[in-house]
N, C-alpha and C positions, 0 to 999 in steps of 0.2 A: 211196498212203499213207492210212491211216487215220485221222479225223478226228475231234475231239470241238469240239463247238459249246456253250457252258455260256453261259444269260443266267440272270442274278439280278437281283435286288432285292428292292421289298418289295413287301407285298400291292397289290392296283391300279396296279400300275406297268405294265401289258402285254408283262410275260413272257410269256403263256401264246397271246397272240394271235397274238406275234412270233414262236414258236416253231411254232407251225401253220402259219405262213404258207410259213415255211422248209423246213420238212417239205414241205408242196404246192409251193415251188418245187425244191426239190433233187431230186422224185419219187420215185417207187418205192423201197421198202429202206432207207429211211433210219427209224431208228429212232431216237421223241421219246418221254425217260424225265421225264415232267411229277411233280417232288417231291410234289404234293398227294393226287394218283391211287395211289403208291407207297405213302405215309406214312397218308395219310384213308382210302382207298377200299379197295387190297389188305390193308392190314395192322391198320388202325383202330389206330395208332399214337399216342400221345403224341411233342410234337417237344420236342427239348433235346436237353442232353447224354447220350451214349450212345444215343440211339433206336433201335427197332429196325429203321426204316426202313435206315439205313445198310448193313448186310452186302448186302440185298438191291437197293439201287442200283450198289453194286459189281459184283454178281451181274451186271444188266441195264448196267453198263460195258463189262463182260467179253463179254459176250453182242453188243454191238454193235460192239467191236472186231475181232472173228470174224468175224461176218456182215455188217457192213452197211460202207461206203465213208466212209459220216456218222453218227455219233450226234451228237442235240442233247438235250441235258440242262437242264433249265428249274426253277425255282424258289427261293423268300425263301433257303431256303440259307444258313442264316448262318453267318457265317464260322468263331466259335469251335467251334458245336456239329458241323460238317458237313468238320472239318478233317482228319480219317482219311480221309471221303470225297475229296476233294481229292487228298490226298498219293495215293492208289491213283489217281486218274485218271491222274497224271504219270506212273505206275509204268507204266499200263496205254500210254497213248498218247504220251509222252514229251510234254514241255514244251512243246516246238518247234510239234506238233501240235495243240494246244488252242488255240480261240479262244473267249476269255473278252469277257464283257459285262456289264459292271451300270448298271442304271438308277437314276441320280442323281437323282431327281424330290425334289422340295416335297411333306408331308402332304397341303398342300394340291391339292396335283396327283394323287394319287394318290386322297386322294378322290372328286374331279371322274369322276376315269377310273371309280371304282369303279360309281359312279353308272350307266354306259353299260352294263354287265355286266350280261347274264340270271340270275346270281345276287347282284346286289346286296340281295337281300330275305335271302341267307342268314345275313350277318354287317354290322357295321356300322362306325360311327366307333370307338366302345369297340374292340372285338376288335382295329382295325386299329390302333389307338396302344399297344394292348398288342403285337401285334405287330412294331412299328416299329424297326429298326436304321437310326440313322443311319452314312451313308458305311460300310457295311460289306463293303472290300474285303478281298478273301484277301491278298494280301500279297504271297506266294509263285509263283501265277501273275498274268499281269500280264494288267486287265482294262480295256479299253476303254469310256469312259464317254458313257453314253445321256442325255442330255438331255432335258427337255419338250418344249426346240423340232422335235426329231426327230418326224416324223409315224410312224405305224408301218409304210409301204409306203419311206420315207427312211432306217427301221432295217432293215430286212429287204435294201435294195440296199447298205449297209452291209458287213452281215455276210457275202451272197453276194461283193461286194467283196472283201472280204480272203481270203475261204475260195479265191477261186478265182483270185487275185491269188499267193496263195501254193502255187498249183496250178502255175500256168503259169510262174513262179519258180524254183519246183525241177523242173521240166522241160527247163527251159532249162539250170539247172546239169547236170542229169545227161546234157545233149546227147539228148533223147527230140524 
């Protein structure tokens, strides 16, 4: 069955670490759709409502439902702006199949983290309180919350945790 991996939060919170890591443990074929590289880098998008990132993260859902075993989808993602995206993930991989993550951190924590980042000289405390969603969960899929006290190799045994907890689950149901 086909997987969708989704970590959010905000800037500095290590999505993007935890999401590589995951990608190098789950190996080969697994395809990681990182929001910034979509939105900033392919498209030199503005983010908010309507973006034009959107069609095309669908696009690359779609594409990793097909071909890969795993997609893991990574970024701020916020909730109201990125909720057409959402609702087609469900569409795409049914409810049951996503495993959703957001990280609950402190500004304060999140700067700290931001700090340790080879691009922390790109943007700063400003950008990042601009912006800052507190507690911005989806609603609708139901997401597991990441803590400070979480190391990132304690989030990553986590997520392979449930992805493969719910592997060998419905193995068992379907007598395989």
């Amino acid at each position: 069955m086909r997987k969708l991996i989704m970590i959010r939060g905000n800037s500095g919170s290590g999505k993007s670490s935890a999401a590589k890591a995951l990608q190098h443990r789950l190996g080969r074929n697994t395809l990681m759709i990182p929001q910034d590289v979509v939105r900033r880098e392919m498209l030199w998008a503005h983010d908010g409502n309507n973006t034009a990132a959107i069609p095309l993260l669908i696009s690359l859902l779609e594409y990793g439902y097909a071909n890969s075993e795993i997609t893991i989808m990574e970024g701020i993602l916020n909730s109201e702006w990125y909720k057409p995206l959402f609702q087609q993930a469900v569409r795409i991989f049914q409810v049951q199949n996503i495993y959703a993550y957001y990280y609950d951190l402190t500004f304060a924590e999140t700067l700290k983290r931001h700090e340790t980042k080879s691009n922390r000289f790109d943007f700063g405390e400003t950008q990042m309180r601009r912006w800052w969603n507190e507690k911005d969960y989806i609603g609708f899929i139901k997401e597991k919350t990441i803590t400070e006290e979480l190391t990132l190799d304690e989030t990553v045994e986590l997520i392979l945790s449930d992805v493969q907890y719910m592997a060998a689950d419905k193995q068992a149901k379907e007598g395989v």
